[in-house]
C-alpha positions as CSV (number, residue, x, y, z in Angstrom):
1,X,103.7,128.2,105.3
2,X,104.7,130.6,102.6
3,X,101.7,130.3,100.3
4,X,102.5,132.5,97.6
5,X,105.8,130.5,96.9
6,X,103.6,126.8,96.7
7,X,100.8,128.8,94.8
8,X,103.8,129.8,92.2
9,X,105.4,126.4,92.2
10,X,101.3,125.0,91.2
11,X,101.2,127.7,88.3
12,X,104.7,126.1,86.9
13,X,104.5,122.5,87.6
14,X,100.6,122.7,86.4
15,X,101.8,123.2,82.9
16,X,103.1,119.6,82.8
17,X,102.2,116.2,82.8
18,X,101.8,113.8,85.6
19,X,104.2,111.1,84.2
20,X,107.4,111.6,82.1
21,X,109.2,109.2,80.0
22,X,105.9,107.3,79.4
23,X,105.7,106.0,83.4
24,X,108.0,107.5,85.8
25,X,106.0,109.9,88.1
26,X,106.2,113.6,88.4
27,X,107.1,114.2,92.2
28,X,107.1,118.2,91.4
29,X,103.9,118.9,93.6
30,X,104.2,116.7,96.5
31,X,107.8,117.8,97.0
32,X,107.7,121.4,96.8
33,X,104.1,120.9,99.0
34,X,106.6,119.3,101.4
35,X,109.6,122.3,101.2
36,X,107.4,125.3,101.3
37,X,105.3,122.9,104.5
38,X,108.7,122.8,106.5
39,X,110.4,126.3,106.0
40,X,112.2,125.6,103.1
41,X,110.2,127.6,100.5
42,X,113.2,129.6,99.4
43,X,115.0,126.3,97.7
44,X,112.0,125.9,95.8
45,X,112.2,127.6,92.8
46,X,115.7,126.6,92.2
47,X,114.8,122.9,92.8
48,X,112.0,123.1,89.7
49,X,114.2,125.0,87.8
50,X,115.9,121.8,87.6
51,X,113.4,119.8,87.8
52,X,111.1,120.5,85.6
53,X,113.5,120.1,82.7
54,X,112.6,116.4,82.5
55,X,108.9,117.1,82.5
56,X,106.7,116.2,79.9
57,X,104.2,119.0,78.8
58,X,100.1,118.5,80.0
59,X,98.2,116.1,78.3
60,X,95.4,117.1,76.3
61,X,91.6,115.5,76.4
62,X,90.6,113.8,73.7
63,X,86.8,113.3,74.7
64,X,85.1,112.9,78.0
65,X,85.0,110.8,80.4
66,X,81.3,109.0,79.9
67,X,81.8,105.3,81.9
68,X,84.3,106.2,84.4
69,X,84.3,102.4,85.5
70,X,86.0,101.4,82.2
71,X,87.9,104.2,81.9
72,X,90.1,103.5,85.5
73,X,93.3,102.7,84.7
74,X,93.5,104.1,81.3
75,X,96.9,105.9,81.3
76,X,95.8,107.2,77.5
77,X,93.4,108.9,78.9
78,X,95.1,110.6,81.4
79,X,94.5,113.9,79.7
80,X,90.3,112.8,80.2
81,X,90.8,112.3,83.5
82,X,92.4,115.5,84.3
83,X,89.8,117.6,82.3
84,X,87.3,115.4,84.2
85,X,88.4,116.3,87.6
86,X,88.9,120.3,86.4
87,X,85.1,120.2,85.3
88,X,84.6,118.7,89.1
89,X,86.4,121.2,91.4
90,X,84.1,123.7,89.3
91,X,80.7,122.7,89.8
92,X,81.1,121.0,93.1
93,X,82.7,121.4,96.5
94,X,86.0,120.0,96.9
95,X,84.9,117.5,100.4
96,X,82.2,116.4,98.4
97,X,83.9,115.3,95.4
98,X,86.4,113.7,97.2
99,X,84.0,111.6,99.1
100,X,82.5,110.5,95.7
101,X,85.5,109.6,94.0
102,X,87.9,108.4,96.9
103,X,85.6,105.1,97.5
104,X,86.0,104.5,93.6
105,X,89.6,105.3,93.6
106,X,90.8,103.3,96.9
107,X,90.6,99.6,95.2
108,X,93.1,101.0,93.0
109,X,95.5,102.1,95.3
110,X,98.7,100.9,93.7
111,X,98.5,103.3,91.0
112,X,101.5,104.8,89.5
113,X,103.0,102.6,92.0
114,X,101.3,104.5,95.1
115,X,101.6,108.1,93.4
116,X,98.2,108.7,92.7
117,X,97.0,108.6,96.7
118,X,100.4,110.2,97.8
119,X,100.0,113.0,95.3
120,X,96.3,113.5,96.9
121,X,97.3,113.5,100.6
122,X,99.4,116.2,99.8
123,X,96.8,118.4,97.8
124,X,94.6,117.5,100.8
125,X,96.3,118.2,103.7
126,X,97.0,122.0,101.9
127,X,93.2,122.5,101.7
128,X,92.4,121.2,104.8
129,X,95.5,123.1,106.6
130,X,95.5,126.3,104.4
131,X,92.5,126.8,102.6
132,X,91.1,127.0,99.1
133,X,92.4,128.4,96.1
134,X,92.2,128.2,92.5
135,X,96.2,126.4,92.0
136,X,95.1,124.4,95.1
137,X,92.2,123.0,93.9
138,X,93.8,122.2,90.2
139,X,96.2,120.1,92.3
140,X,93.5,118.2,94.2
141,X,92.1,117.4,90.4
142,X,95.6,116.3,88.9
143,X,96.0,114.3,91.7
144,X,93.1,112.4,91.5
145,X,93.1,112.7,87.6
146,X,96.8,111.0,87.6
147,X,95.1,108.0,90.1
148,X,92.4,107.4,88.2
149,X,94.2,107.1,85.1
150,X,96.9,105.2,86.4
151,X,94.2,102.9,89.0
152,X,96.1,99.8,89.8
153,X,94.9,97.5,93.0
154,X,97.0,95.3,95.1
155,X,96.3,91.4,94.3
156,X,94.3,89.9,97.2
157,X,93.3,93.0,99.0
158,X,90.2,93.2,100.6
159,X,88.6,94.1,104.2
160,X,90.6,93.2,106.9
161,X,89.4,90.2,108.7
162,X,92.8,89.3,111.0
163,X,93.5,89.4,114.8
164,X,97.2,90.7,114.2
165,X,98.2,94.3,115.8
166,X,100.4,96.4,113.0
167,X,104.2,95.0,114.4
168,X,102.8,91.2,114.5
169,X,101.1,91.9,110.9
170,X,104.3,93.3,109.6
171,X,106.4,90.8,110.7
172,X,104.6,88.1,109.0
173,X,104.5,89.4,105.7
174,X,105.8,86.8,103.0
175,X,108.6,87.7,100.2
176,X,108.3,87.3,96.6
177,X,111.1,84.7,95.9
178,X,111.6,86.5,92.5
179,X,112.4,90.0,93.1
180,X,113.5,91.5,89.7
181,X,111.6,93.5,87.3
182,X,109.2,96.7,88.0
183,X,106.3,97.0,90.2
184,X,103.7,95.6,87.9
185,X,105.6,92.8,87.4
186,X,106.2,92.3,90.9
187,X,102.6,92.8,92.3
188,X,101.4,90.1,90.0
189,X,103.4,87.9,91.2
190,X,101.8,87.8,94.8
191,X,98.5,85.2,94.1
192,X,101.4,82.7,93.7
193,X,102.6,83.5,97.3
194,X,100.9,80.9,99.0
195,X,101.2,83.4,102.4
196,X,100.2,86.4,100.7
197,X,96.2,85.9,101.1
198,X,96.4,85.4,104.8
199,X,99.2,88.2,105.0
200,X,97.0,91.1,103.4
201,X,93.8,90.2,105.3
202,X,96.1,89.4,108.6
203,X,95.7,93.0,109.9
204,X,93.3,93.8,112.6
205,X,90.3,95.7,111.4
206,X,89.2,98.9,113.3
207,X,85.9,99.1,115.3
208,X,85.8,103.3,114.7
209,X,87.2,106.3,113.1
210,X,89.8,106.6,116.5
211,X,90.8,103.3,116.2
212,X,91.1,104.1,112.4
213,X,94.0,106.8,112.8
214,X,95.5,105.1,115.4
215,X,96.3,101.8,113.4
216,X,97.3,104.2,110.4
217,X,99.8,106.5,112.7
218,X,101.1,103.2,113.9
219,X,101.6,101.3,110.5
220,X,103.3,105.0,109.6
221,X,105.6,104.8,112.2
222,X,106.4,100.9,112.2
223,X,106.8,101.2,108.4
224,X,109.5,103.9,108.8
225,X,111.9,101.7,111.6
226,X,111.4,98.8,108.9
227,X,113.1,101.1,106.1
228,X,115.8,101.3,108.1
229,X,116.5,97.6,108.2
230,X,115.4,96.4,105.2
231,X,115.7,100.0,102.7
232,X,118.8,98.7,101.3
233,X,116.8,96.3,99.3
234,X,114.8,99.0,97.1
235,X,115.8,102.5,98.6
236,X,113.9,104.5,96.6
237,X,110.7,102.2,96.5
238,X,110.4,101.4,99.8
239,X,109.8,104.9,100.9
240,X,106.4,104.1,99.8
241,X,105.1,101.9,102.0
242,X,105.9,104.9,104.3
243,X,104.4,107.9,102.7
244,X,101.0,105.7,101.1
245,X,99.6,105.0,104.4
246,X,101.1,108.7,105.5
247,X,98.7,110.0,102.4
248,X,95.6,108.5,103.4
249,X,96.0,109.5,107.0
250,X,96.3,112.8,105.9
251,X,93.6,112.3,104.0
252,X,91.1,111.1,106.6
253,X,89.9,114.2,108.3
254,X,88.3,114.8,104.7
255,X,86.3,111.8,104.7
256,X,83.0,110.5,106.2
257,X,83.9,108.2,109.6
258,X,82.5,105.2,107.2
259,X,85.5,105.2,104.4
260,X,87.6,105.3,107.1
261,X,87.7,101.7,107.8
262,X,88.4,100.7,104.2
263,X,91.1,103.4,104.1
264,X,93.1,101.6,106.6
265,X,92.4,98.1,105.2
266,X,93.9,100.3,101.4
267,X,96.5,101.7,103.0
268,X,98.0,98.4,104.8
269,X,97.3,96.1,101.9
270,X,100.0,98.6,99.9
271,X,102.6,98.9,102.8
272,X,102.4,95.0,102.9
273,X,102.9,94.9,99.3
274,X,105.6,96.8,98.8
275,X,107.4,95.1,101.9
276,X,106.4,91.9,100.2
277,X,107.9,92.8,96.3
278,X,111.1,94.9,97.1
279,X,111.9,93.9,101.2
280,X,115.7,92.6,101.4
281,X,117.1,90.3,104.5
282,X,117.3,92.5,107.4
283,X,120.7,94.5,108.2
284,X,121.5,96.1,111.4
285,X,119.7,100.0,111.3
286,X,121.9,103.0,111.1
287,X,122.9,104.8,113.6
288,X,120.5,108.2,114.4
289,X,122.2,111.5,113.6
290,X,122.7,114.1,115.3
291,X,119.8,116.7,115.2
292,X,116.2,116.9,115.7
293,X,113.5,116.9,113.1
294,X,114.3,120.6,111.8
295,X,118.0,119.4,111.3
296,X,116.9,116.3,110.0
297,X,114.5,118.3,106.9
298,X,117.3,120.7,106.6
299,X,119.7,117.7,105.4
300,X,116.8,116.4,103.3
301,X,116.0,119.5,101.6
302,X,120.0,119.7,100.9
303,X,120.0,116.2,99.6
304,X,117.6,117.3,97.0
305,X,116.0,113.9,96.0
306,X,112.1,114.4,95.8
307,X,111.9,111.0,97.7
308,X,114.1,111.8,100.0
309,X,112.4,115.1,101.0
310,X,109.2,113.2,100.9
311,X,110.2,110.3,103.5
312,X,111.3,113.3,105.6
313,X,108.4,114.8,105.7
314,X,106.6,111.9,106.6
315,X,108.7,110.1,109.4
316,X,108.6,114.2,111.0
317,X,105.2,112.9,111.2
318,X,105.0,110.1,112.4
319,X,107.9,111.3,115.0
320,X,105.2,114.1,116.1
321,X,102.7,111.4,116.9
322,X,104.9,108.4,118.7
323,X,107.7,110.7,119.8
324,X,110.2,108.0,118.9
325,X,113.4,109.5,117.3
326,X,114.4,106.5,116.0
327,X,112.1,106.8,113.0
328,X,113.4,110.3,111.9
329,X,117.3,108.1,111.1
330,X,114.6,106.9,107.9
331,X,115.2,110.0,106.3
332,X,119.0,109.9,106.9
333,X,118.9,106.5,105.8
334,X,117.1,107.1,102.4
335,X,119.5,109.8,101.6
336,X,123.1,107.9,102.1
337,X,121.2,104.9,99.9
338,X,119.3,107.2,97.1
């Protein structure tokens, strides 16, 4: 990977906000993260140059963060959090604040409609694959800054308590018979679902880490062939029952073996969310193109769209664990409907 191209890309995109126009997120550092990660560094600076026109400049702190509790979720103080999380990465170790703050963050997975974790598996899997450094770690505490201010749960989730495997689980997630309106709106309507508790508790629970990153990889992967039948109904919010549960198993080599458990349990309660609120009928899956994953990132990275590169980069994951080449078409797929 071509650090000095991602540490520049940092430097620029850490002069902005993590929003713009007042909610939509800023997919600058987990799509450049995903270019420079797959040989593609040399589109980069062109892409922000774009891209960062429609940025919003950094938020400023007004005071301190003193209760964190009642300050989740807080999107005016976005600017709190990310001075918070600064202050952090200074006086402690990056693992160990993490491990502090992911079990208080997790609950709240749904914020900025999934952003916040994916924005954090990125930053993560860059310290954990490349090292430290000072633009590294500001992007481990703007990621967790942005999740913290935006900290949204999924209604109904809790530990897993079901017999299901992740196909059976999947398959028996319930629809939201009104499927307009954004993702707030959408989530809250789940309660009234009279599936929906039994769906997001439905999953089998882990008995140990292995078992932990083995139900993750395979929601990863299952999620992926499902955009491909039912992506047409949201194409650009469906990715993210893909690359949530691809960020927190990213994220678990970071973590003590006991969060790992309640990661999983996170992680599926958003995929089965977002399948629940956005999910269309099923339509026949696209053909695969020609090309293997390095062809299939190439196209991506042509197409441009920072959630198309993302999907990309996270079904060439989930094609490196299962081997199936079926889930790379997801990528495809996103970019004829996005």
């Amino acid at each position: 990977m071509d650090d000095g191209i991602l540490n520049e890309a940092y430097q620029r995109l850490h002069r902005t906000g993590p929003e713009y126009e007042g909610w939509l997120s800023n997919h600058g550092p987990m799509a450049v993260e995903a270019l420079v990660r797959h040989g593609q560094g040399p589109r980069v600076h062109r892409w922000l140059d774009d891209y960062l026109r429609r940025l919003d400049e950094l938020p400023r702190e007004l005071r301190p963060i003193e209760d964190w509790r009642a300050a989740l979720g807080d999107p005016k103080r976005a600017g709190d959090w990310l001075a918070h999380f600064d202050r952090e990465l200074r006086d402690r170790p990056w693992r160990e604040m993490l491990g502090t703050w992911w079990p208080r963050l997790l609950p709240g997975i749904a914020a900025g409609a999934t952003h916040g974790v994916i924005r954090v598996g990125h930053a993560v899997r860059v310290l954990l694959r490349d090292g430290t450094g000072p633009d590294r770690l500001t992007e481990l505490g703007q990621a967790l800054g942005y999740w913290a201010a935006r900290w949204q749960p999924v209604p109904g989730a809790g530990p897993l308590t079901g017999p299901a495997d992740v196909p059976a689980a999947l398959a028996a997630v319930p629809r939201i018979p009104d499927q307009t309106g954004g993702i707030l709106e959408r989530l809250a309507r789940l309660p009234d679902v009279p599936e929906w508790s039994g769906a997001v508790a439905a999953l089998r629970p882990p008995t140990g880490p292995a078992e932990a990153e083995q139900i993750l990889t395979e929601l990863v992967h299952r999620a992926g062939l499902d955009y491909l039948r039912f992506g047409h109904g949201n194409p650009v919010m469906l990715v993210h029952a893909v690359t949530a549960p691809t960020a927190v198993l990213r994220t678990l080599p970071a973590l003590a073996p006991a969060l790992w458990a309640p990661s999983v349990a996170a992680a599926w309660s958003t995929t089965a969310a977002i399948t629940s609120v956005y999910a269309a009928p099923a339509a026949p899956p696209p053909a695969l193109e020609p090309g293997g994953p390095a062809e299939v990132f190439d196209r991506a990275a042509r197409h441009g769209d920072a959630h198309v590169v993302k999907l990309a980069d996270a079904v060439l994951d989930a094609h490196a664990a299962t081997g199936d080449d079926r889930v790379l078409a997801a990528a495809d797929h996103a970019g004829r409907l996005i």
